[in-house]
N, C-alpha and C positions, 0 to 999 in steps of 0.2 A: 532789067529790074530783078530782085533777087525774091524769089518765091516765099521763103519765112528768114526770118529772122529773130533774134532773142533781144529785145533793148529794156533797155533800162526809162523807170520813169522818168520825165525831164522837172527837174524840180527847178529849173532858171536860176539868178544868179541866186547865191545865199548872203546874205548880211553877215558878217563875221564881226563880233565887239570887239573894239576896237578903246583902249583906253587912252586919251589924249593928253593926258598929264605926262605921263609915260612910255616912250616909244617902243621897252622890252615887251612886247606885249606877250611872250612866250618866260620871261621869265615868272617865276611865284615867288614872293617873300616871304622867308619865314616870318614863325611869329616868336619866335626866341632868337638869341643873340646869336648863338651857335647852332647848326644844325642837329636834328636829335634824328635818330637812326630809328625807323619803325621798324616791327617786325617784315614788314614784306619790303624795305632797304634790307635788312640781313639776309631774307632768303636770294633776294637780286646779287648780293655780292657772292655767297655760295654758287650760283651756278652759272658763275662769269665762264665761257669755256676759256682753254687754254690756247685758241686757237684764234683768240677775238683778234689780234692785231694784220693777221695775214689780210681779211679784207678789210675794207675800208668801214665797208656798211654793216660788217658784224660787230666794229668798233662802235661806231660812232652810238648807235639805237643801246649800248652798254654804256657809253660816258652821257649821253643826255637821260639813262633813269636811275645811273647808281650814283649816290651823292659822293660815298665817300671814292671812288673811283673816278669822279670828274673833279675833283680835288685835287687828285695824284697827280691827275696826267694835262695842267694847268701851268706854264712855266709863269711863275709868280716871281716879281710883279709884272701883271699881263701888260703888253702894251696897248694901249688902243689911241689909233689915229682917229680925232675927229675930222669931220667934215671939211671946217676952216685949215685943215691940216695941222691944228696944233696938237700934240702927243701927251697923253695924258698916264698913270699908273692904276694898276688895282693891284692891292694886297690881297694877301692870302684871306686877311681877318674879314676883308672887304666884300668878297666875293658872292654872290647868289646865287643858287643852282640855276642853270637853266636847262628848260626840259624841251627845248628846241620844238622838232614837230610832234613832240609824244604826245602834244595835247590836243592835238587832231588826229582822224582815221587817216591820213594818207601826205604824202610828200610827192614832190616834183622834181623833175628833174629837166634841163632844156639841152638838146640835143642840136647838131647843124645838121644830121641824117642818120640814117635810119641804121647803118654802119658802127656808128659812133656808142650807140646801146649797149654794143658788148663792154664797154670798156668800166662799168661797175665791176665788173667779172675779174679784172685784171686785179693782178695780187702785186706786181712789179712798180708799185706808185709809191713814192717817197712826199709827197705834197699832195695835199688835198684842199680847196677852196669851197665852203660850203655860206650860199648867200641867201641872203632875205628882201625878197622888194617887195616894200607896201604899196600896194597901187594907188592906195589914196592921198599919202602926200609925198609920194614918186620918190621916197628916200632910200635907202640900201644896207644894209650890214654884212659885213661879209668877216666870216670864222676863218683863219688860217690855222689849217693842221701839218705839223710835219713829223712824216717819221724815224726817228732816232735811235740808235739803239735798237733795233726790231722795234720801239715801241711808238704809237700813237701819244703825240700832244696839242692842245691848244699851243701854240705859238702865237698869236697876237692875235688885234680885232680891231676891223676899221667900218668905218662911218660913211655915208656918203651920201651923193646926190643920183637919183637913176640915170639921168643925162650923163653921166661919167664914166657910163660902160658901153662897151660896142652893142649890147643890148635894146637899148634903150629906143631904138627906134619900134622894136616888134614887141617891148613895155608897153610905150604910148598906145600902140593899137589893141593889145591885147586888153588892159585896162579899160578901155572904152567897147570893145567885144562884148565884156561882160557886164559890163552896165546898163548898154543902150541895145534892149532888144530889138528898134528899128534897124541901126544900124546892125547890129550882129546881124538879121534874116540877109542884108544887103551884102554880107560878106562871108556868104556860102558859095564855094562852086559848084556851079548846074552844067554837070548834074555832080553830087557829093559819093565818092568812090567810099564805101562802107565795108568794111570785114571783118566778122563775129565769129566765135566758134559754131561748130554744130551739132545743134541740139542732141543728135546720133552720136555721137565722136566728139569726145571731148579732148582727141588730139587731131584733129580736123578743123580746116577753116572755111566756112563760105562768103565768100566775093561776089559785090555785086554795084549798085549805082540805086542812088532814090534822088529826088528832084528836090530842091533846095526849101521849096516850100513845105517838105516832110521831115526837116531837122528837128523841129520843136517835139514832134513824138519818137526821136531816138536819142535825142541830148541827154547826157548824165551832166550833174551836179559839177561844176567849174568852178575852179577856186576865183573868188572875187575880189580877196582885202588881199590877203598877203599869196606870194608866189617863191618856193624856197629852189635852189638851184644847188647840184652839188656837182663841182665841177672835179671830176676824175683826169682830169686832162684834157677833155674836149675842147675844139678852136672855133671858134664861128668865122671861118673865112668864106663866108658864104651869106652874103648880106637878103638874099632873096629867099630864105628857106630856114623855118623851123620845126622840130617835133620836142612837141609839150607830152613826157610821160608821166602821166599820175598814177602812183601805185599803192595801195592798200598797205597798213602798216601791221594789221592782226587779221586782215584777213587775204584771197587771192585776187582781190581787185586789182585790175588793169586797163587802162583807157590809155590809148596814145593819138594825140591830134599831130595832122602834120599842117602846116602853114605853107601860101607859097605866097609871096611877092610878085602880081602881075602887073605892069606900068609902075602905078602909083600906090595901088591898091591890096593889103595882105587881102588874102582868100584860106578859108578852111577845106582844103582838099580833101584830106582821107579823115576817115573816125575809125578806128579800130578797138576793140575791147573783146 
């Protein structure tokens, strides 16, 4: 058992609104025909660096807040595959900003280990996949980005069912993880391997173990409705093993769960933050 530790209050799941008319539930409709450019879109477009296209994630948090830059970089008319696989268009004149995860503190990312983390890092990615699973009606959207020209574009956007992806089995469970707190207590490993900075050194870690029935007083806030995924390249050839990183968008929040697969059963091994 680890002597102190720093956690975080466990606020269980949270209810995310959810609008069911409309499954964007990140996009915002204007309320004019054409988009009108506020003072703080001009100041966003002034201090776009020049540097935004080298990483992925300098891009993307640039084209999901500046309008008139997710515009540019949109090959119109987008394509989007729906579900039933029929292919559908969107015009230019058509188009709604969308502000992806800017309208929450923090984004996800799903990993096969622990290895696979650095690879947001890597400037050498020509294609980028960044996806959306609703947990509650197990549906998916996924952004295709490619880069051309040195430059970052939407290149198309497809539709889906969660059963569609090699995902979809550690979906099913993680969905109901965070729903059903009987079952979540039931799907901790005893004992749960835990490591936090230290309160001394805040380039130091301390490691240690607490017993399953001490999860509910170290648990941070878990995404509930939607789950976003940006796939830099990572593979999941590893059907018994995942790590859920959640990280802060404005601030230095970092929580990383690791999943493991025993028998039948997912289990939450490590919490790290």
């Amino acid at each position: 058992m680890v002597a102190l530790f720093i956690c975080m209050a466990c606020n269980g799941p949270q209810k995310e609104v959810y609008n069911e008319e409309e499954p964007e539930v990140v996009e915002v409709q204007d309320t004019l025909e054409t988009d009108t450019l506020t003072l703080s879109d001009l100041l966003a477009e002034e201090s776009i660096p020049t540097s935004m296209d080298e990483l992925f994630d300098d891009f993307i948090f640039q084209f999901a807040e500046n309008k008139k830059l997710q515009r540019e970089r949109i090959k119109f008319p987008l394509m989007v595959t729906e579900t039933d696989g029929s292919v559908r268009q969107i015009e230019a004149e058509e188009w709604v900003h969308e502000y992806l995860f800017l309208h929450q503190d923090y984004y996800t990312v799903l990993f096969n280990n622990e290895e696979q983390v650095d690879a947001e890092k890597t400037a050498a990615r020509n294609h980028v996949d960044v996806e959306w699973y609703n947990l509650q009606d197990k549906t998916m959207r996924i952004y295709h980005f490619i880069r051309r020209d040195g430059l970052w574009i939407l290149d198309s956007k497809d539709r889906g069912n969660m059963a569609q992806t090699e995902l979809s089995d550690f979906m099913l469970f993680y969905s109901r993880f965070v729903s059903d707190s009987v079952y979540q207590s039931k799907s901790i490993s005893q004992p749960l391997r835990l490591i936090t900075t230290d309160p001394d050194n805040d380039f130091a870690y301390i490691e240690g173990s607490i017993d399953a029935d001490q999860w509910q007083a170290f648990c941070p806030q878990m995404p509930s409705e939607l789950i976003t995924n940006i796939r830099y390249g990572q593979t999941y050839t590893n059907p018994r093993k995942m790590v859920l990183l959640k990280r802060g968008i404005a601030n230095g929040m970092l929580d990383i769960f690791t999943f493991m697969k025993r028998g039948r059963r997912w289990l939450l091994t490590t919490y790290e933050n």
